[in-house]
MDAnalysis code that builds the backbone (N, CA, C; Angstrom):
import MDAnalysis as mda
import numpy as np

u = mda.Universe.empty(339, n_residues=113, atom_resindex=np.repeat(np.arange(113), 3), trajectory=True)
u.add_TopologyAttr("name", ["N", "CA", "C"] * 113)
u.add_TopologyAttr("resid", np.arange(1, 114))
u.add_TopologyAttr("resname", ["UNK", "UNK", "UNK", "UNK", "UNK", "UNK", "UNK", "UNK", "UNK", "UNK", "UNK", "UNK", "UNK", "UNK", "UNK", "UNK", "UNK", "UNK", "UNK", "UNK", "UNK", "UNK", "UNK", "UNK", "UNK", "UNK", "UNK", "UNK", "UNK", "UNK", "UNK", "UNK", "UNK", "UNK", "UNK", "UNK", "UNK", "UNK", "UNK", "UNK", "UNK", "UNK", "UNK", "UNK", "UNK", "UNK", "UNK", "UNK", "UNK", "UNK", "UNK", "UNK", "UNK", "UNK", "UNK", "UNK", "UNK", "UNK", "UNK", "UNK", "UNK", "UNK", "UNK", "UNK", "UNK", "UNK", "UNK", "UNK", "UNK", "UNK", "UNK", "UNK", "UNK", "UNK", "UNK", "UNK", "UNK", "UNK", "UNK", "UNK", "UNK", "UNK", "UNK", "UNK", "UNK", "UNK", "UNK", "UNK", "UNK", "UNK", "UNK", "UNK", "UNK", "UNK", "UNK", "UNK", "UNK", "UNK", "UNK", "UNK", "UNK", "UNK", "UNK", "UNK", "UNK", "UNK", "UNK", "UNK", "UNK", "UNK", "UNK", "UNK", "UNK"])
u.atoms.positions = np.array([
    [-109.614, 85.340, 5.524],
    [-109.200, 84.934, 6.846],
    [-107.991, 85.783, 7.253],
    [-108.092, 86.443, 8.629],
    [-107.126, 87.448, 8.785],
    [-105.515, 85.909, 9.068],
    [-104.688, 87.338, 9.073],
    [-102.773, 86.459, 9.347],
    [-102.607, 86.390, 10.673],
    [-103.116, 87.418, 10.749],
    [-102.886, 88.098, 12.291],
    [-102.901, 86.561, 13.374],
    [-103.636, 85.418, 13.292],
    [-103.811, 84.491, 14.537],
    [-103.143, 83.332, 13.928],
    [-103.124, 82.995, 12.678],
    [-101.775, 82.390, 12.333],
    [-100.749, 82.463, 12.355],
    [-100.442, 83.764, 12.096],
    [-99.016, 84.316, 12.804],
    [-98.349, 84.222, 13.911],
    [-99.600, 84.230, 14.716],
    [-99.251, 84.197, 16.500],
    [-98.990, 83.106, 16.927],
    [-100.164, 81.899, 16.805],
    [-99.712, 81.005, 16.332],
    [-98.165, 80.239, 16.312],
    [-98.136, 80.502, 14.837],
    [-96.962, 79.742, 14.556],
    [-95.671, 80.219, 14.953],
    [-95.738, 81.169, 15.652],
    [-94.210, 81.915, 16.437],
    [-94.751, 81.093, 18.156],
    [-95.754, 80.840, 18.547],
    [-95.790, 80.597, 19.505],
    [-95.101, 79.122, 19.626],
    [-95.655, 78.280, 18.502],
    [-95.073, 76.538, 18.118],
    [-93.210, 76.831, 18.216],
    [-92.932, 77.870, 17.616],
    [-91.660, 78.099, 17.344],
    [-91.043, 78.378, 18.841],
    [-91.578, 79.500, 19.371],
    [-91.015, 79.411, 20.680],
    [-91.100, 78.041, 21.863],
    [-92.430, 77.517, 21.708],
    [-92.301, 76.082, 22.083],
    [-91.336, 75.216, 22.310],
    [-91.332, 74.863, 20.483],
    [-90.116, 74.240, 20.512],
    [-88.693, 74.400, 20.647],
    [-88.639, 75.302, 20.598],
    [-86.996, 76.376, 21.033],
    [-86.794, 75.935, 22.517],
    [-87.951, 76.065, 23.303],
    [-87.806, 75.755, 24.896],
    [-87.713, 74.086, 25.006],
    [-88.540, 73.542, 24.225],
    [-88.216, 72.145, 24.518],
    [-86.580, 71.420, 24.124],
    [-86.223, 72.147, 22.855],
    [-84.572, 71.720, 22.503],
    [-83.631, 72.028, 23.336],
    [-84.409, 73.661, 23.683],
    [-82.894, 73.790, 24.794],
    [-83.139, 73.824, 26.117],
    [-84.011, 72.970, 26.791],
    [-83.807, 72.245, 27.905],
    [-82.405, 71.474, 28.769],
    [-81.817, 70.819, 27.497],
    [-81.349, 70.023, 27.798],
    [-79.880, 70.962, 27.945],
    [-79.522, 72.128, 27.379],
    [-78.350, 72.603, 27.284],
    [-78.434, 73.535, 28.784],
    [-79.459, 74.007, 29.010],
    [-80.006, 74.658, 30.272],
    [-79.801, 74.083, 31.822],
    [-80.208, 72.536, 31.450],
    [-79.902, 71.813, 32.716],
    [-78.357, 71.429, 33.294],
    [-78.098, 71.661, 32.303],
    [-76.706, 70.891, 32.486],
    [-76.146, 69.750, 32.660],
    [-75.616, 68.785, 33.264],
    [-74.767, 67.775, 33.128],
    [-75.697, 66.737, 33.891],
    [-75.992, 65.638, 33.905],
    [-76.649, 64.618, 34.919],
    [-75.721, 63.578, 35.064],
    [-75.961, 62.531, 36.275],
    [-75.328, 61.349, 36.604],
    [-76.460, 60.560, 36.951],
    [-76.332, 58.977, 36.828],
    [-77.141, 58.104, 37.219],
    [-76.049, 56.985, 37.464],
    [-75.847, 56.615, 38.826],
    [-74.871, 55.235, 38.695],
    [-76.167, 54.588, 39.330],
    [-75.900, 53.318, 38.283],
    [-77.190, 52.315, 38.433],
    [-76.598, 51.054, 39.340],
    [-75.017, 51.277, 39.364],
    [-74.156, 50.087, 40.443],
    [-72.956, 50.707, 40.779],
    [-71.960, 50.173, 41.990],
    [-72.714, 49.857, 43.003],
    [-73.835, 50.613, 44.223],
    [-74.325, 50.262, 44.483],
    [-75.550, 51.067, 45.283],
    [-74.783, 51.653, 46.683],
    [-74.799, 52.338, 47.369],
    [-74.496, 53.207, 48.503],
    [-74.340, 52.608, 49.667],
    [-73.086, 52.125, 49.851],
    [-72.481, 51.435, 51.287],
    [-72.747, 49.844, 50.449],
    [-72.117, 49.688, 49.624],
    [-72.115, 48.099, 49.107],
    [-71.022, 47.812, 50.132],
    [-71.465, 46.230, 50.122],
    [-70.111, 45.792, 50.508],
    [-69.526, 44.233, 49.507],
    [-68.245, 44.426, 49.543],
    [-67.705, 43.663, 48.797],
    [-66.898, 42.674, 49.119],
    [-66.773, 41.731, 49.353],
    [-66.170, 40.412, 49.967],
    [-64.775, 39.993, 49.724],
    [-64.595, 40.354, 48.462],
    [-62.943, 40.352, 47.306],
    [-62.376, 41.664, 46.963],
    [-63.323, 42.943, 46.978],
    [-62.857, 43.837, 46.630],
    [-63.015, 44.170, 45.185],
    [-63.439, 43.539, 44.523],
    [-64.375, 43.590, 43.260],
    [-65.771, 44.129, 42.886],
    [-66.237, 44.940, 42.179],
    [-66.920, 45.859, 41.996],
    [-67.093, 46.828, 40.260],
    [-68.287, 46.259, 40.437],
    [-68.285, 47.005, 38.387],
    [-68.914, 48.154, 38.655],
    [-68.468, 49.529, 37.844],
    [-69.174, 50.750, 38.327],
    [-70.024, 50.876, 36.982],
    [-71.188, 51.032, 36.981],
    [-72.154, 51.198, 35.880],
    [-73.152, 52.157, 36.292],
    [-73.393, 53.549, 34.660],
    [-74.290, 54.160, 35.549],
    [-74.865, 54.830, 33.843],
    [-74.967, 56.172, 33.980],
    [-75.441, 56.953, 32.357],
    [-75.161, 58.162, 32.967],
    [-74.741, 58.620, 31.769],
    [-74.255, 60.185, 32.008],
    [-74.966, 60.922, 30.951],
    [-75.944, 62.064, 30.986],
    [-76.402, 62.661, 29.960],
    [-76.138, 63.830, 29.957],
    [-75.769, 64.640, 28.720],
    [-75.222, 66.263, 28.793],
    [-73.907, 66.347, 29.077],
    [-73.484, 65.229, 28.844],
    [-72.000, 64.722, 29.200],
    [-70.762, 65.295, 28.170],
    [-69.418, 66.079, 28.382],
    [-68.693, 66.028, 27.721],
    [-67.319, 64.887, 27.941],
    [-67.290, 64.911, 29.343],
    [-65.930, 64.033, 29.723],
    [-66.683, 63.672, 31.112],
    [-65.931, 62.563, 31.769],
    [-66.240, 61.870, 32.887],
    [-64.832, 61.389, 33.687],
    [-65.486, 61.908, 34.916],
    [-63.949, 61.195, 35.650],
    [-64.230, 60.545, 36.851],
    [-63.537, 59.562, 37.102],
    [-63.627, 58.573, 38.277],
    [-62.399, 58.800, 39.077],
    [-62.441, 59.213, 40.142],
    [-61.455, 59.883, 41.478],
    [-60.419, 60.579, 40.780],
    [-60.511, 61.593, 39.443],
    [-59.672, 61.735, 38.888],
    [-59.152, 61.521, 37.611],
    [-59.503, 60.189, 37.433],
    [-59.289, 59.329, 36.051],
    [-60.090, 59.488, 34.858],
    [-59.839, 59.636, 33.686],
    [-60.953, 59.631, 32.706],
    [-61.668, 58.570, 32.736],
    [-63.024, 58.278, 32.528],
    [-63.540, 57.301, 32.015],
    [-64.122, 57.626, 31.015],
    [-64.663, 56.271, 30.149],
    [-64.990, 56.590, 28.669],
    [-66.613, 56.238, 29.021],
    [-67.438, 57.212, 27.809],
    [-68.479, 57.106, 27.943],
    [-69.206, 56.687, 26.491],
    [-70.179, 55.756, 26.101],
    [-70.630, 55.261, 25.014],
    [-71.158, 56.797, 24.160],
    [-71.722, 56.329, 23.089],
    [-72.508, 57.443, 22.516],
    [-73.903, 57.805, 23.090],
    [-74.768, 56.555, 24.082],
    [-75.795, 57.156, 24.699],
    [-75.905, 57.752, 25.787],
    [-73.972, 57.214, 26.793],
    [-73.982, 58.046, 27.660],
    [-73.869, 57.044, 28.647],
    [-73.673, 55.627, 28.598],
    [-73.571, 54.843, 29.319],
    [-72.182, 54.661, 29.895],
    [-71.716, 54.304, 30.851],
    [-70.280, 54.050, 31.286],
    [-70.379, 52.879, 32.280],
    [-68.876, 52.030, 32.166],
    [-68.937, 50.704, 33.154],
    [-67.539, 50.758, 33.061],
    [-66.830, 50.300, 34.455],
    [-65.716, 49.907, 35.134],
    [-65.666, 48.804, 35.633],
    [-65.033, 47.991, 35.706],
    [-64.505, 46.777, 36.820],
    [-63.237, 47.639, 37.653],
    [-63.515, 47.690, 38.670],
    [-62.711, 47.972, 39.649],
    [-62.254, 46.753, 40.670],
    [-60.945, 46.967, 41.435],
    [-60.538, 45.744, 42.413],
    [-60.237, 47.059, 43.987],
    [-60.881, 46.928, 44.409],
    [-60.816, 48.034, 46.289],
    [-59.684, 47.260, 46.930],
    [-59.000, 47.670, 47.674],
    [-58.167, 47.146, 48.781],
    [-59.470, 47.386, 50.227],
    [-59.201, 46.267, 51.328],
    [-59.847, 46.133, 52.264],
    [-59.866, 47.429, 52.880],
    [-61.198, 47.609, 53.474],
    [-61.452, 49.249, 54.187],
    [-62.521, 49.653, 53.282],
    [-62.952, 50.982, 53.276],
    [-63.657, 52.152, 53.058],
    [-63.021, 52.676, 51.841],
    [-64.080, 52.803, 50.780],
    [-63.528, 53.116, 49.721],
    [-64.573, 54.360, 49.283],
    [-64.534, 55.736, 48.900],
    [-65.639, 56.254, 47.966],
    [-65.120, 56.524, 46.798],
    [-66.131, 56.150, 45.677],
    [-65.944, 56.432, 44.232],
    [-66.563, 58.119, 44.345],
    [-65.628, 58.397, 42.994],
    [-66.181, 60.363, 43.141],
    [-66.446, 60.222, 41.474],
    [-67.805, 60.451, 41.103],
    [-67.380, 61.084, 40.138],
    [-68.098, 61.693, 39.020],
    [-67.152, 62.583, 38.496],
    [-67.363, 64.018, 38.282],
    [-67.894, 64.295, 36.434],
    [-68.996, 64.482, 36.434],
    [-69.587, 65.055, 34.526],
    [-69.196, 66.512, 34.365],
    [-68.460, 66.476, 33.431],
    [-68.155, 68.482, 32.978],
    [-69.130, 68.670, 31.431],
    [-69.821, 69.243, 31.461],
    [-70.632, 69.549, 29.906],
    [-69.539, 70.374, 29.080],
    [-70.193, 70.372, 27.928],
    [-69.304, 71.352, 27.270],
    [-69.276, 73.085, 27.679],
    [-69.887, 73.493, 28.620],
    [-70.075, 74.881, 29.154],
    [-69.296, 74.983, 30.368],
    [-68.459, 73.862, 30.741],
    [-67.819, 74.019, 31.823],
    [-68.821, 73.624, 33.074],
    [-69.739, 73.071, 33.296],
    [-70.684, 73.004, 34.344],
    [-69.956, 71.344, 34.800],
    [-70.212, 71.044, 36.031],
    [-70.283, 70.081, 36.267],
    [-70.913, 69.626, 37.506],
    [-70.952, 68.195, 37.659],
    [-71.575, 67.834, 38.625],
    [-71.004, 66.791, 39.411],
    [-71.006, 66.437, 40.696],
    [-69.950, 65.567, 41.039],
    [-71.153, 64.684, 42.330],
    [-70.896, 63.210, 41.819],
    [-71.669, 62.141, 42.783],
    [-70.658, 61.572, 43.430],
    [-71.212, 61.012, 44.821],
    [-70.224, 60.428, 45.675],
    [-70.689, 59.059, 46.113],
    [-69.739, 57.760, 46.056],
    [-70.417, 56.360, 46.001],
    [-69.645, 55.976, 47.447],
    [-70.525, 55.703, 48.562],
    [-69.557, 54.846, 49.514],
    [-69.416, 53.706, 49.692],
    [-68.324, 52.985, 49.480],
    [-68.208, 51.279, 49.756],
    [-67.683, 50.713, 50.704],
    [-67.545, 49.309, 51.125],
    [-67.074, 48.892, 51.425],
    [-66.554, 47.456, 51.332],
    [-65.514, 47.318, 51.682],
    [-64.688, 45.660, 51.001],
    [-64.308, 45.237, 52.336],
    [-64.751, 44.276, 52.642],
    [-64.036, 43.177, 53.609],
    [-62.829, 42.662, 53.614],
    [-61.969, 42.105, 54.229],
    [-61.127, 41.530, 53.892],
    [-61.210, 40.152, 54.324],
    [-60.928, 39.423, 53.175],
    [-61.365, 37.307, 53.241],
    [-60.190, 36.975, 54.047],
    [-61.077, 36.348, 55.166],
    [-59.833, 35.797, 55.516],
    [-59.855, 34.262, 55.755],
    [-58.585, 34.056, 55.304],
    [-58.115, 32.417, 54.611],
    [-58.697, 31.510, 55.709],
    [-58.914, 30.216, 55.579],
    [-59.539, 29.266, 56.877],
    [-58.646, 28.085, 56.068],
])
């Protein structure tokens, strides 16, 4: 049995999988905030930010670090002052890439009766 188509073959599996591993270093950084949803509004000014970050090296919220689990998950309790609020925020990979989502809210202000 010739080598010759086994050979080819098995460099082809190899290149395969080379493309499937480094997909993920290729794409670069992702965001998913799963809360709050886009133009929430908030009654107290209270608000949990929950979302997943994948390809993630660091994470920041208007600035601020936030911490991210080992799968990539992240959550905040935040308190808004009344008005227009947007959350920013920003995934850097380890290549320097990043990506930056923008959340718009809004908080009411209660007023006493």
């Amino acid at each position: 049995m010739p080598a010759r188509p086994f050979i080819a073959f098995a460099l082809l599996a190899l290149l395969a999988y080379g493309a499937v591993e480094a997909a993920p270093l290729i794409a670069g950084p992702s965001l998913t905030i799963a809360s709050p949803i886009p133009y929430e509004t908030s009654p107290d000014g209270r608000i949990t930010l929950s979302g997943q970050a994948r390809h993630t090296e660091t994470l920041w919220l208007n600035g601020a670090p936030l911490l991210i689990d080992e799968d990539g998950n992240f959550s905040a309790s935040l308190v808004l002052p009344p008005g227009g609020a947007i959350l920013a925020l920003t995934a850097t990979d380890r290549f320097g890439r990043e990506i930056t989502e923008r959340t718009p809210l809004f908080v009411r202000e209660t007023i006493p009766i």
